[in-house]
Structure formats: C-alpha cells, structure tokens
Backbone of each chain as ProteinMPNN parsed JSONL, in Angstrom:
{"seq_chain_A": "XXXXXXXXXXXXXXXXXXXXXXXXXXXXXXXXXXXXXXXXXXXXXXXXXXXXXXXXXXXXXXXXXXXXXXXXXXXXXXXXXXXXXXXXXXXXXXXXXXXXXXXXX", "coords_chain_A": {"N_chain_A": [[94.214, 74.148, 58.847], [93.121, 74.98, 55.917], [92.795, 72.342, 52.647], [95.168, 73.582, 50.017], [93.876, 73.251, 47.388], [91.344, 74.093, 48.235], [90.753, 76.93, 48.884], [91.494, 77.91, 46.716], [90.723, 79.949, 44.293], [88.726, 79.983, 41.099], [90.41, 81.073, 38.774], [93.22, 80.902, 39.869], [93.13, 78.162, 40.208], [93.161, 77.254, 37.447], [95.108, 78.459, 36.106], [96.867, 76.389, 37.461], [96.37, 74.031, 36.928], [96.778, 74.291, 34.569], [99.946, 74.296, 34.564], [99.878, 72.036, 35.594], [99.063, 70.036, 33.682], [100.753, 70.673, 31.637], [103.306, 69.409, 32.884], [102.524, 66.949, 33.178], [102.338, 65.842, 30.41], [104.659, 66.814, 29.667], [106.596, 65.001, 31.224], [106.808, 62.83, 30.214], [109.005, 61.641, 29.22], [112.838, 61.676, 29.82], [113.229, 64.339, 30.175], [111.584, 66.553, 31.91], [110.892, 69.484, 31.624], [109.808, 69.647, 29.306], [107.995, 69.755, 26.335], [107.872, 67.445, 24.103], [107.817, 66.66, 20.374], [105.836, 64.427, 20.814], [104.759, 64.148, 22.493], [103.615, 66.712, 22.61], [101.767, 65.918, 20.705], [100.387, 63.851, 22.199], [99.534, 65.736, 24.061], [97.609, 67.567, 22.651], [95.823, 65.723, 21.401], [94.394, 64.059, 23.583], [93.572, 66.14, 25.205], [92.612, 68.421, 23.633], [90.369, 67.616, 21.926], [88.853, 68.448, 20.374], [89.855, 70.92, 19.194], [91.384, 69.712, 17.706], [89.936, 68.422, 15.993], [88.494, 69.77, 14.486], [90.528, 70.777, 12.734], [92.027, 70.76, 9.411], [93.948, 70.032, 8.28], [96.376, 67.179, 8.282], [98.867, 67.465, 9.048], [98.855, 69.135, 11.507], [99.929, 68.85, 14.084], [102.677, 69.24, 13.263], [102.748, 71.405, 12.387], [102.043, 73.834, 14.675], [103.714, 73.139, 16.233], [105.684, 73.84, 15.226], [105.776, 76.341, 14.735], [105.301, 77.155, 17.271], [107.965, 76.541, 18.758], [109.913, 78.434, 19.201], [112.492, 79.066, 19.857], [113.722, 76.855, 18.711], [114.197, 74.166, 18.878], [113.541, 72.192, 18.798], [111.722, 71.267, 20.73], [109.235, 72.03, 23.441], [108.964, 74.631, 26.261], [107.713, 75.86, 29.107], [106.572, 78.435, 28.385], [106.515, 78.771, 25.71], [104.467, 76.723, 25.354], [102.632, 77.871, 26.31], [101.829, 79.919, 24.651], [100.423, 78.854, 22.851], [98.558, 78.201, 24.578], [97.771, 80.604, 24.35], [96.499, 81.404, 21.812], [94.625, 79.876, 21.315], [92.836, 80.71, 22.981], [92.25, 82.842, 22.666], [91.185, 82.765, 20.07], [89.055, 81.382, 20.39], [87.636, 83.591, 22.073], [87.739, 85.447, 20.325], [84.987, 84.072, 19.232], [83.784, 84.222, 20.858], [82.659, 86.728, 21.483], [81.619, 87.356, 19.201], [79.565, 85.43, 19.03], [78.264, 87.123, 21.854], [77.628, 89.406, 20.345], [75.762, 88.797, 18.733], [73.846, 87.813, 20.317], [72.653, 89.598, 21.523], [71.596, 91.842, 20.004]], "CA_chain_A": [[94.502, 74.862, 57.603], [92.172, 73.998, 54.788], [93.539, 72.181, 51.796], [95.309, 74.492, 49.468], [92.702, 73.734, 46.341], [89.811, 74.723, 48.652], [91.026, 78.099, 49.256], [92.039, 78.736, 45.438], [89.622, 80.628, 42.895], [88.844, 79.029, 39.672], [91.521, 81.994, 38.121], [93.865, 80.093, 40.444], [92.922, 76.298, 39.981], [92.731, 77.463, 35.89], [96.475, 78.648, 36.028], [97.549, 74.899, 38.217], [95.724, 72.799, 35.759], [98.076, 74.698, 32.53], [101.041, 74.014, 34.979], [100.433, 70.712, 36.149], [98.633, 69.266, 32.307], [102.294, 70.388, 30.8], [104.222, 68.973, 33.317], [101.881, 65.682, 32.643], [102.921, 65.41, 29.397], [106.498, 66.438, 29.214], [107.245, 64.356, 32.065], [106.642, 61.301, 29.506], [110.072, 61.105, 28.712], [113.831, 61.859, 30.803], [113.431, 65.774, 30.074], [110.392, 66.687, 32.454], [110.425, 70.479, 31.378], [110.014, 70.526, 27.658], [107.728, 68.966, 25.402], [108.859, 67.04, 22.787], [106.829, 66.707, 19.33], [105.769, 63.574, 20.782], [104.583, 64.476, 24.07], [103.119, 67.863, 22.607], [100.846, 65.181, 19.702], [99.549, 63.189, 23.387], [98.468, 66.679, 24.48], [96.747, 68.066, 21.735], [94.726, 64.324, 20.958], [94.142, 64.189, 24.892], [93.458, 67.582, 25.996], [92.313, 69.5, 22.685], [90.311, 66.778, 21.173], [87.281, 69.39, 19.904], [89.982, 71.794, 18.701], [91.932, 68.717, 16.902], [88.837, 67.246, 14.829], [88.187, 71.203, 13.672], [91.606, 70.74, 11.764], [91.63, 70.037, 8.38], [95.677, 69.562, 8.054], [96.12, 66.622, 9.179], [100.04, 67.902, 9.627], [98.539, 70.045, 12.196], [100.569, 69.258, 15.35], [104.394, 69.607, 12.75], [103.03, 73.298, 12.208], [101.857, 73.556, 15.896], [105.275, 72.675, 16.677], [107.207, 74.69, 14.461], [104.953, 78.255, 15.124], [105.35, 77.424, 18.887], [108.941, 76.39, 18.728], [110.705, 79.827, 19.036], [114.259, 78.842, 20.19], [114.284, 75.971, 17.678], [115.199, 73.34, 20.058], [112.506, 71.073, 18.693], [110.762, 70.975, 21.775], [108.343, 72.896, 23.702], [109.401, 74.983, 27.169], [106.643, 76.285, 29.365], [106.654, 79.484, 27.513], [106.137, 78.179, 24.116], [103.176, 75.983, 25.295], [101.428, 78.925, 27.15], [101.352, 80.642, 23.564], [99.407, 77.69, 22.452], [96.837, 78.519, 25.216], [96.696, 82.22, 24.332], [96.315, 81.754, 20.748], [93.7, 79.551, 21.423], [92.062, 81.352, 24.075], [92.054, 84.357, 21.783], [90.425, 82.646, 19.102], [87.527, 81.092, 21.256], [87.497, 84.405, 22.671], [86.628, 86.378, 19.104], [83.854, 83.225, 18.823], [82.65, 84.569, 22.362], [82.377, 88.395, 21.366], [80.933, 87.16, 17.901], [78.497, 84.982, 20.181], [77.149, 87.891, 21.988], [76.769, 90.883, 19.629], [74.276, 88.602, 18.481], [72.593, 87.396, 21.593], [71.972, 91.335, 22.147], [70.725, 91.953, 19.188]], "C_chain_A": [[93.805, 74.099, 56.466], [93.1, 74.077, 53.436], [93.815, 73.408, 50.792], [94.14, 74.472, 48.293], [91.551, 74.073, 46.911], [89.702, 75.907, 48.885], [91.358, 79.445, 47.663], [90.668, 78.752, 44.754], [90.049, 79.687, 41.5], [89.542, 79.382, 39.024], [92.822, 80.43, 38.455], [94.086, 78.578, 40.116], [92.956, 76.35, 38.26], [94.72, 77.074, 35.226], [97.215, 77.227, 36.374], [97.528, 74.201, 37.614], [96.96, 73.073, 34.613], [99.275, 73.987, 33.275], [101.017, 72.07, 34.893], [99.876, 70.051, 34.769], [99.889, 69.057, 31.624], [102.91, 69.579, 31.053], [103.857, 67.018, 33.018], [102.927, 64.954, 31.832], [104.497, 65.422, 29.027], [107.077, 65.533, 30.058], [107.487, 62.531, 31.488], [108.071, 60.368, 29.345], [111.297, 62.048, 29.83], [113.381, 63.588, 30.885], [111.602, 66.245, 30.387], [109.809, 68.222, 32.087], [110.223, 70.908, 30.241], [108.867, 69.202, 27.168], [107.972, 68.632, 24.241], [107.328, 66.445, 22.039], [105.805, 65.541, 19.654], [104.278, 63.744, 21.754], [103.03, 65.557, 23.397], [101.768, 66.891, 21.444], [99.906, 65.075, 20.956], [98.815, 64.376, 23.615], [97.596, 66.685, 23.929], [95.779, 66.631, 21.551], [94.101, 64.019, 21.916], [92.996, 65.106, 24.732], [92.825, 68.678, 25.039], [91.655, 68.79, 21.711], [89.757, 67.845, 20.291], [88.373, 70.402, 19.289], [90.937, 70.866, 17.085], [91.004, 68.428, 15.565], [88.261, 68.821, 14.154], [89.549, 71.25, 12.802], [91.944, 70.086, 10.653], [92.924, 69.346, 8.022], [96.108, 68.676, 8.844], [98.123, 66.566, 9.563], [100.288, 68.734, 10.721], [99.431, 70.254, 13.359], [102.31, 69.529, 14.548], [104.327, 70.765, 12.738], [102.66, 74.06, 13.182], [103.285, 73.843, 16.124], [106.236, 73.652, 15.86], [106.642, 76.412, 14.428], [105.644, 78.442, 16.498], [106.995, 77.417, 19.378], [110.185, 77.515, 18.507], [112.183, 79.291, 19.419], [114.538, 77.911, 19.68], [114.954, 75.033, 18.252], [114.411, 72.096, 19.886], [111.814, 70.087, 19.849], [110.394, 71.885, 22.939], [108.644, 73.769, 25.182], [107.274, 75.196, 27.629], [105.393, 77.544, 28.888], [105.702, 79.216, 26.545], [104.716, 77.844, 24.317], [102.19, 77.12, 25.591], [100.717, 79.832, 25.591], [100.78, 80.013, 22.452], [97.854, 77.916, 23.298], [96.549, 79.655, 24.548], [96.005, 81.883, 23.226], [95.006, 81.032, 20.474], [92.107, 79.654, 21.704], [91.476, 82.422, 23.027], [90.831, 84.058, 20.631], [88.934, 82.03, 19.528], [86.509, 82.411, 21.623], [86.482, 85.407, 21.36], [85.143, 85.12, 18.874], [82.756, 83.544, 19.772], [82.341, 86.023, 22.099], [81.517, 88.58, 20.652], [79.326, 86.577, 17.98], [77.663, 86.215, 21.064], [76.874, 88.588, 21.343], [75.337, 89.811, 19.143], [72.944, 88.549, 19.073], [71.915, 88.707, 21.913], [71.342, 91.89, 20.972], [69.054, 91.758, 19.1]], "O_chain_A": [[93.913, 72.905, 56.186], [93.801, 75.011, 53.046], [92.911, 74.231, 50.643], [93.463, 75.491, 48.158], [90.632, 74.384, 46.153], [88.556, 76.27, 49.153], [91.424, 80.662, 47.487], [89.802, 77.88, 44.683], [91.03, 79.071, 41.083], [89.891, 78.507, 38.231], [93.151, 79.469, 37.758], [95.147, 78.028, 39.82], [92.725, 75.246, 37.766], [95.292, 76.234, 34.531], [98.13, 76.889, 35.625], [98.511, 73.476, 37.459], [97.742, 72.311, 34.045], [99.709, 73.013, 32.66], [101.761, 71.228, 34.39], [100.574, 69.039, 34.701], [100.279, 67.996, 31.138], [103.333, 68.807, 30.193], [104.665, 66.127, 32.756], [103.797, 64.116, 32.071], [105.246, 64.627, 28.46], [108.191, 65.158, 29.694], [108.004, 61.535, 31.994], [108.274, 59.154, 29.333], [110.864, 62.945, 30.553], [113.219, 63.948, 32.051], [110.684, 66.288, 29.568], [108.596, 68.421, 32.156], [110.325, 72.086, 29.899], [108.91, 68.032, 27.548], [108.276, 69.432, 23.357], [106.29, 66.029, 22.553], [104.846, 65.505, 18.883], [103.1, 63.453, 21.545], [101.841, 65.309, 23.598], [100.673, 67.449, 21.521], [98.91, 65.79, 21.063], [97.595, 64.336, 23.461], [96.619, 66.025, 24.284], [94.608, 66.992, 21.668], [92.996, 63.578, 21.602], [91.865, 64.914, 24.287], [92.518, 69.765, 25.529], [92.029, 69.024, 20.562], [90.463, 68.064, 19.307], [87.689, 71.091, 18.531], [91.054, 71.255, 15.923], [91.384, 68.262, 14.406], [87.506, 68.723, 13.188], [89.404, 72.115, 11.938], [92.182, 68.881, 10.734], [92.949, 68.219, 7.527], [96.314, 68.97, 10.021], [98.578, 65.675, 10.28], [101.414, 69.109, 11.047], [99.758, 71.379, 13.735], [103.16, 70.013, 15.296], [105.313, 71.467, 12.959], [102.824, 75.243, 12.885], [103.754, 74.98, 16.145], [107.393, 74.008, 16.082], [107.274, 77.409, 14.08], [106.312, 79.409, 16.866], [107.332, 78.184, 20.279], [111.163, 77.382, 17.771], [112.877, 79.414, 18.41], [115.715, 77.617, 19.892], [116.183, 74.977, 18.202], [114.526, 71.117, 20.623], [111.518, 68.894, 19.916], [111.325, 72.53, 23.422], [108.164, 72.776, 25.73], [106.223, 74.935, 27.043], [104.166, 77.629, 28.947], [104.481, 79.371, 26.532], [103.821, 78.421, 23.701], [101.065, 77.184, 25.095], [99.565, 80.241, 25.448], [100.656, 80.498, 21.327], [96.677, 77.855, 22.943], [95.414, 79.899, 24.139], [94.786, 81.975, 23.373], [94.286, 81.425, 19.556], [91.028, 79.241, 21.279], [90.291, 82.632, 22.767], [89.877, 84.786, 20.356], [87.881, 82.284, 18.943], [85.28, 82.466, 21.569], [85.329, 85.839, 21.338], [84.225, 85.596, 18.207], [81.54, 83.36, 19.738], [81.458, 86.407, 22.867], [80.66, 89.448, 20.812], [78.314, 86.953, 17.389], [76.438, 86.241, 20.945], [75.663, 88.807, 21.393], [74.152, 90.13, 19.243], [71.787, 88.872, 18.801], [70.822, 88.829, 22.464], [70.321, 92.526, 21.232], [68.462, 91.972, 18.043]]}, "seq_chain_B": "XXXXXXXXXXXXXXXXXXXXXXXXXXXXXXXXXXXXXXXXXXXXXXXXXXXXXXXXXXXXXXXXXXXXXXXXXXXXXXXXXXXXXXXXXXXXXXXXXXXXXXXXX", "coords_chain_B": {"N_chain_B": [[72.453, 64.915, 22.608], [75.26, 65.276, 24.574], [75.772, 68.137, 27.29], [77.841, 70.485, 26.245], [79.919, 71.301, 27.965], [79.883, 68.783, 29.393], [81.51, 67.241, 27.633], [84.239, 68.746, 27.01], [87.422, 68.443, 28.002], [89.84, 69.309, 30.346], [91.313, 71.089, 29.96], [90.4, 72.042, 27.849], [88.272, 73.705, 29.39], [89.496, 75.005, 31.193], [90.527, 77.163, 29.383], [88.039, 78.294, 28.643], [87.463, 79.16, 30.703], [88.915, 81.191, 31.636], [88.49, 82.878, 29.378], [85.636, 83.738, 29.877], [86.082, 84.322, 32.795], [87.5, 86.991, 32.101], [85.179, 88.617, 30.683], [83.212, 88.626, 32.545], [84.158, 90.755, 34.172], [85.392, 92.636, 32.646], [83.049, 93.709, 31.431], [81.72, 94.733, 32.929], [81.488, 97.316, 32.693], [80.555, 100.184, 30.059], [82.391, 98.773, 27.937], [82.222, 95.778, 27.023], [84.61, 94.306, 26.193], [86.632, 95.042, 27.183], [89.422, 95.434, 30.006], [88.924, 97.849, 32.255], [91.177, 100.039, 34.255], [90.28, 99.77, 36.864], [88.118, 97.959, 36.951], [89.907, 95.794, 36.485], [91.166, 96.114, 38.739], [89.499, 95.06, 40.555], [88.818, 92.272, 39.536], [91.554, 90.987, 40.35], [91.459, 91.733, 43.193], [89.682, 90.075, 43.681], [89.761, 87.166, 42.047], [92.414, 86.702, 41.836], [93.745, 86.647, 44.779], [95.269, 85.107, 46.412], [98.146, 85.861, 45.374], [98.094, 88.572, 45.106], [98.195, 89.343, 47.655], [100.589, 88.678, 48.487], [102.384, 90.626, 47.687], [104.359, 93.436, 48.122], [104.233, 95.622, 47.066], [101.96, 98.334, 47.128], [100.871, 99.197, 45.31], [100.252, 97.943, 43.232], [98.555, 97.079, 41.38], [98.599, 99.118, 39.627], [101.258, 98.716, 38.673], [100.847, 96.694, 37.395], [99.071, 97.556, 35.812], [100.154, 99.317, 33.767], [102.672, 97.9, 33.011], [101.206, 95.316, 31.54], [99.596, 96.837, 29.849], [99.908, 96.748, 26.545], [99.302, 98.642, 24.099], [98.785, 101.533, 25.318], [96.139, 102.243, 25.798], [95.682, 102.619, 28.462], [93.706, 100.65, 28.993], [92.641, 97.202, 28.875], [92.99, 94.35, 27.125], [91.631, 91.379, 25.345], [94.344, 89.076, 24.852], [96.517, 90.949, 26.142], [95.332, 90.971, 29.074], [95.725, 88.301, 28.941], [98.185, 88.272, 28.909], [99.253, 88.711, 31.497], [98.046, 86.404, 32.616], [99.704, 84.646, 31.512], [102.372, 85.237, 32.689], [102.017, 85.44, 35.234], [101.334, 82.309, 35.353], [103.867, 81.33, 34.651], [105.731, 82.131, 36.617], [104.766, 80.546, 38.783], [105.283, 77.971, 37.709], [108.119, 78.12, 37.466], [108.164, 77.633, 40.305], [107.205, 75.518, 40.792], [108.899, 73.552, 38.756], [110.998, 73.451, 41.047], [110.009, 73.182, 43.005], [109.718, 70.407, 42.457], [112.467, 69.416, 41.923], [113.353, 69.353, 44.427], [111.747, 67.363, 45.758], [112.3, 65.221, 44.523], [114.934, 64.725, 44.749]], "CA_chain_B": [[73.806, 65.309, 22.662], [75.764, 65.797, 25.755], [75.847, 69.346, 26.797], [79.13, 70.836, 26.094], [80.72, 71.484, 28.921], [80.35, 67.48, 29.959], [82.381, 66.695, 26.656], [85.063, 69.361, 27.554], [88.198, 68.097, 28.464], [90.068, 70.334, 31.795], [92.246, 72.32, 29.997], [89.246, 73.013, 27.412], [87.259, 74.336, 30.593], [90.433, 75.77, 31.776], [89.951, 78.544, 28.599], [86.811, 78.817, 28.286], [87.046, 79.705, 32.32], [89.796, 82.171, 31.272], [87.212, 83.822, 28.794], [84.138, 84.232, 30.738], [86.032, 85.455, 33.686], [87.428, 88.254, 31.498], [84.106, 89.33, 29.962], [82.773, 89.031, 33.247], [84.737, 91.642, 34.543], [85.203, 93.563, 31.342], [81.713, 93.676, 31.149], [80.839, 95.624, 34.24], [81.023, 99.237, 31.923], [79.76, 99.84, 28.717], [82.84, 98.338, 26.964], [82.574, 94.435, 27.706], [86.108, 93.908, 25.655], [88.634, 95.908, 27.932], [89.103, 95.66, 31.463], [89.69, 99.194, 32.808], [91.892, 99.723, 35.59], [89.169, 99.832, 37.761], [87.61, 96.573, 36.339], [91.41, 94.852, 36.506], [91.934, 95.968, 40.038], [88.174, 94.282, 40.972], [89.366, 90.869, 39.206], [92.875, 90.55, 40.428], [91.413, 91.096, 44.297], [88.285, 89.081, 43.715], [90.473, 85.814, 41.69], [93.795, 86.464, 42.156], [94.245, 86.942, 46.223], [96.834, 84.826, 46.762], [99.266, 86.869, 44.696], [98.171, 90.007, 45.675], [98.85, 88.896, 49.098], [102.158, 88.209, 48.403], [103.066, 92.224, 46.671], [104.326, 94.367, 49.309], [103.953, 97.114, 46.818], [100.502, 98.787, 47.889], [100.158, 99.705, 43.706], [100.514, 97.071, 42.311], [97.048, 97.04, 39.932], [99.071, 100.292, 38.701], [102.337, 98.227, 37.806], [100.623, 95.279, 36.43], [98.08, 97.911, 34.549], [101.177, 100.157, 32.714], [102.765, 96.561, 32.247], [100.137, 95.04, 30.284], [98.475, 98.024, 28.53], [100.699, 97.715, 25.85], [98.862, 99.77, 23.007], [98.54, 102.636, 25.761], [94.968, 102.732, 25.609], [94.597, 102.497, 29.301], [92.002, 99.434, 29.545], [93.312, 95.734, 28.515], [91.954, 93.36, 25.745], [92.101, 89.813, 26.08], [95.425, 89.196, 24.437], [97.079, 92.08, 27.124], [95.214, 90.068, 29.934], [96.817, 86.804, 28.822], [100.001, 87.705, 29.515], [99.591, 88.676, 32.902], [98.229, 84.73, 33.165], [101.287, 83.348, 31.22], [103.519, 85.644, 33.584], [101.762, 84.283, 36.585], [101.521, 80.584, 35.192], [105.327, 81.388, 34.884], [106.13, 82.271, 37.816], [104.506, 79.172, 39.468], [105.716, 76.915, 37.003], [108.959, 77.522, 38.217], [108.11, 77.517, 41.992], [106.564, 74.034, 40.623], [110.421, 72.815, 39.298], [112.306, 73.891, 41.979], [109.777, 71.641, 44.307], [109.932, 68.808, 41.891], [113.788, 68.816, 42.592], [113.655, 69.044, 46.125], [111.111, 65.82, 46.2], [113.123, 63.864, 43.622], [116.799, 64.22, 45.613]], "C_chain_B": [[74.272, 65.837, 23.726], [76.073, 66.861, 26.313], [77.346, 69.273, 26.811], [80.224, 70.83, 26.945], [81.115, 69.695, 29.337], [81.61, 66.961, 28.94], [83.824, 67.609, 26.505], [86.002, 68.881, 28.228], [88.682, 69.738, 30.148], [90.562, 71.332, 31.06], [91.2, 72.765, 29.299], [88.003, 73.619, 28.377], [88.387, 75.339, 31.177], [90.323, 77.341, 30.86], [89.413, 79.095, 28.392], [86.694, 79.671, 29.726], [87.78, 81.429, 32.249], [88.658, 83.697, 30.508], [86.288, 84.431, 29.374], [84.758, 84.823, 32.208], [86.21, 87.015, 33.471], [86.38, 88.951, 30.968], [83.382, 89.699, 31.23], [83.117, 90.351, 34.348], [85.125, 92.888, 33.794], [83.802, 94.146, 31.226], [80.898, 94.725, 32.2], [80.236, 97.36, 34.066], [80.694, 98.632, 30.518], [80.361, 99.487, 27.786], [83.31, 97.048, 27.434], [83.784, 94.199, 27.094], [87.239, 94.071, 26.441], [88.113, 95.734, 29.341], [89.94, 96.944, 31.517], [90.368, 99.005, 33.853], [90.836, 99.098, 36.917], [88.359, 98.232, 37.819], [89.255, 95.07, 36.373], [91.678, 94.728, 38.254], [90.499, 94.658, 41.269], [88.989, 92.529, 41.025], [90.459, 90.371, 39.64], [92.632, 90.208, 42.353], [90.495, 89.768, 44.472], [89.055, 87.324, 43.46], [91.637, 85.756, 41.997], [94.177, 86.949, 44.06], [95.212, 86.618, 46.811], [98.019, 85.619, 46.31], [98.653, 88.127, 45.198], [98.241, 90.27, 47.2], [100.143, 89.058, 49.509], [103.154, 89.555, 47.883], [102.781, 92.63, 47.784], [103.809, 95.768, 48.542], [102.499, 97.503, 46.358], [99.867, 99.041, 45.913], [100.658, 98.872, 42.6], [99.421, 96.409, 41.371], [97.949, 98.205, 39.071], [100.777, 99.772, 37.523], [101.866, 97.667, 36.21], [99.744, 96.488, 35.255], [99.183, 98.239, 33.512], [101.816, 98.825, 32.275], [102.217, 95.879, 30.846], [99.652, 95.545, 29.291], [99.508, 98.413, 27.942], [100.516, 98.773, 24.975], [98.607, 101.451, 23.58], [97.187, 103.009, 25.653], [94.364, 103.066, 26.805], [92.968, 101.64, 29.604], [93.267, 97.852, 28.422], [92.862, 95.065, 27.45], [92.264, 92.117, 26.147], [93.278, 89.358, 25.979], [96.427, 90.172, 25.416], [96.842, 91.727, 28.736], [95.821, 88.833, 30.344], [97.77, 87.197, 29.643], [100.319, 87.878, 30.815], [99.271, 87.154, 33.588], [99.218, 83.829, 32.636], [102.155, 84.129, 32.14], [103.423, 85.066, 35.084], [102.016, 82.979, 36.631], [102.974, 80.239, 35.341], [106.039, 80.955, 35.86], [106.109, 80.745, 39.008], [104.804, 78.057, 38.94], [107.17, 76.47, 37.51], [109.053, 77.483, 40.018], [108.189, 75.808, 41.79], [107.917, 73.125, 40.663], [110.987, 72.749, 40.437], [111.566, 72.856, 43.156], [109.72, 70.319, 43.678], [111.325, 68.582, 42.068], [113.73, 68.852, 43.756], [113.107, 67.298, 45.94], [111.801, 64.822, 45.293], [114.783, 63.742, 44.48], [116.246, 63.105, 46.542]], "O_chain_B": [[73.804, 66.936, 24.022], [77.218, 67.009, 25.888], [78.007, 68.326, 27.238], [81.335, 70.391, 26.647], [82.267, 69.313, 29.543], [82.57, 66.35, 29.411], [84.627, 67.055, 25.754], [85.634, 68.737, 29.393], [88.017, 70.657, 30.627], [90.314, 72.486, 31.409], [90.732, 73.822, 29.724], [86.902, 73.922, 27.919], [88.043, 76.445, 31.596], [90.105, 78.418, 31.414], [89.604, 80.242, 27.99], [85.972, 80.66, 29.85], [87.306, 82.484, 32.67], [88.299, 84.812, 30.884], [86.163, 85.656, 29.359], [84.102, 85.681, 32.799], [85.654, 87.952, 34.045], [86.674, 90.122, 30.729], [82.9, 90.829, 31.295], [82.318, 90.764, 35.189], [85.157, 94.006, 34.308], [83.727, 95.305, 30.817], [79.793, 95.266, 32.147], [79.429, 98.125, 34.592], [80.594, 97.512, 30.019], [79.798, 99.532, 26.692], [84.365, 96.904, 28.051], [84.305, 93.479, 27.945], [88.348, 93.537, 26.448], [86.966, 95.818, 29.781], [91.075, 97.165, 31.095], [90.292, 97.939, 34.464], [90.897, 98.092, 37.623], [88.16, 97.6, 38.857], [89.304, 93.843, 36.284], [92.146, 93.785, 38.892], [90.645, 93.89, 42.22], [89.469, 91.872, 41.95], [90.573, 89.169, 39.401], [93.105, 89.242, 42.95], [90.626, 88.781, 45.197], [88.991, 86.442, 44.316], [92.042, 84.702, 42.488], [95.103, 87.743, 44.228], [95.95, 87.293, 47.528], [98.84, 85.963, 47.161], [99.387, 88.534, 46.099], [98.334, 91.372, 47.74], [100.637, 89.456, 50.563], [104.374, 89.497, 47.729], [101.747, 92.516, 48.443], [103.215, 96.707, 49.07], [101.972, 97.031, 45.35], [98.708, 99.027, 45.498], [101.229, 99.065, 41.526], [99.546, 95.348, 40.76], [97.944, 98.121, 37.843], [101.205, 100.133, 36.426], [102.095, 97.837, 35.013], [99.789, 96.302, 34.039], [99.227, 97.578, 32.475], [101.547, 98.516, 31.114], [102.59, 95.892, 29.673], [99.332, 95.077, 28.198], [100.129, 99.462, 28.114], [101.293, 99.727, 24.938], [98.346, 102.396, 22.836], [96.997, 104.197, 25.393], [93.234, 103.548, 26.891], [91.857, 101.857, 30.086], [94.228, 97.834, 27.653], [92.045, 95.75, 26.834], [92.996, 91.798, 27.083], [93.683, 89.054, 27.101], [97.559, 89.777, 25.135], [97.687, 91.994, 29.59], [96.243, 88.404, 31.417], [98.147, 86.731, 30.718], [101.331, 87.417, 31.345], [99.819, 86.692, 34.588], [99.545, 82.708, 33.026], [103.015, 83.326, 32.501], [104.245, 84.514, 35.816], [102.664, 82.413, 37.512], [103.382, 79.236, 35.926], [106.707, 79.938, 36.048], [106.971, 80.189, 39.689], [104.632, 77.041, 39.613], [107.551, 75.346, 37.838], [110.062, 77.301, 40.7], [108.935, 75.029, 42.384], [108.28, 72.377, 41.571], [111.541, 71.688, 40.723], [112.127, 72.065, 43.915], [109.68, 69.268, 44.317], [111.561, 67.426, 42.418], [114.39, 67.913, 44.199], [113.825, 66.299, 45.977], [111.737, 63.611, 45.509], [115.485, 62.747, 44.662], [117.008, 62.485, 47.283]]}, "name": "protein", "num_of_chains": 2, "seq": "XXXXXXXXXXXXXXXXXXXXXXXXXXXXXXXXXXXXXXXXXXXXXXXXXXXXXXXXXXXXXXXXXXXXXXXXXXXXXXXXXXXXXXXXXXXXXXXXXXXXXXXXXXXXXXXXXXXXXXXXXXXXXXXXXXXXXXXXXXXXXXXXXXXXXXXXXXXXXXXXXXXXXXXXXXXXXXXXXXXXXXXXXXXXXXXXXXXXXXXXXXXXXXXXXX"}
C-alpha cells in the first residue's frame, strides 16, 4: 500500500498542509484546537511573511484577530482561521484575474 | 532575485495552488471565473478522489453544486468554491482531533 501522501493530489496535500500548519501553531500552548492571539502572531510572521510586510498597520494581527474572532472567545477555532485563508485566497485571486485580462490583451 | 515561488512559504503555495487549480478548471469554457457544473464535476473527480470515493450518493457533484451555488447562478466563483474546501478541510480537521486523542491516551 503506497504511502498515503503519494496517492493524494495537490487539492488534497493543499487541504492537509491548512490542517496540519493550524494544528502547528495552536498546539504551542495546553489548548491544541484554538489559536490564541499569540499563536495566531507566530503564524502570520512564519507562514504569511509576504502578506505581513504588505501591511501598513502595524496593529495588523489585533484586527486580524478581532474580524476572525466570531464567537469572541479571543481565540481562533479551525473555522475562524479557514476564513483567514479564504479572504486571502480571494484577494490573491482578484490579483490573478487582474493578472490575466492583461496577459490577453 | 529568487523566483517567487522559492521565497513562498507552504501555506503561501498552499493558495496560490488553490487559485490556479480553480482557474484551471474554470477556464476550460469561455468563462474562466465560474466553474460550471460540468467543470466542478471534472475537478472534484480529477483532485478530489478520495472523497468522492467515500459518497455513496451517485449525485453528489449535484448536492455539492445546489450547496455551493449560493447566488443561484448555476456555475461557482471562487468565494462559492472555497467553502466546499473549508467544509472539506473541516471535515478532516476533525477526523484529525479525534486521532490526536486516540494517540495521546
């Protein structure tokens, strides 16, 4: 039986990485399923340097944290974080649409 | 200057992977933005196999499409795509707990 990552699509291995990067970081401290403001800084300075050094506020991860922070629990579920990727994703995404109309041009 | 991708952390490859698979599949008719059903059911056998492995129910591109397509337009956007990868990432996130307590007892 060949190892399970040799069998998974990059979709697949894309999705494992979000799982297992969170679990990284929240696992810093006793409460392995939540990131705490602390935890969620390590990510973002880690893991998001290039979207970090595009931020001019340098309060960036308190308002991070308090957008993403829907149940007000001052710290991050799996949920929460994922709507950190989209919003991310999304906005790369209009930079990639914006990116080709031109290239076709 | 290093190309881009080398200076790319995982998870920033992890989005960008997110992106370009959607366009690449979006892209196959003359509106690269939306995946049509047709264009959703391609991508879900092509990357997602394991999970669609795992759905006994034979129409299940038709769930996940009426699911997702919330604006009713019939075709997806990227934002409408997401969430079927935060519902998946979900899903496996908690498969993920439930085996991090087994191996910690």
């Amino acid at each position: 039986l060949a190892p399970i990552s040799e069998t998974m699509t990059e979709l697949e291995k894309c999705m494992e990485s979000l799982i297992v990067i969170f679990h990284h970081y929240a696992g810093k401290d006793s409460d392995g399923n939540h990131l705490s403001k602390k935890e969620l800084k390590q990510l973002i300075e880690t893991e998001l340097p290039t979207f970090l050094k595009a931020q001019k506020n340098p309060k960036v991860v308190d308002t991070i944290m308090k957008d993403l922070d829907q149940n007000k629990d001052s710290k991050l579920d799996f949920e929460e974080f994922m709507s950190l990727i989209v919003g991310l994703s999304m906005a790369c995404d209009s930079c990639y649409m914006h990116f080709e109309k031109k290239c076709k041009k």
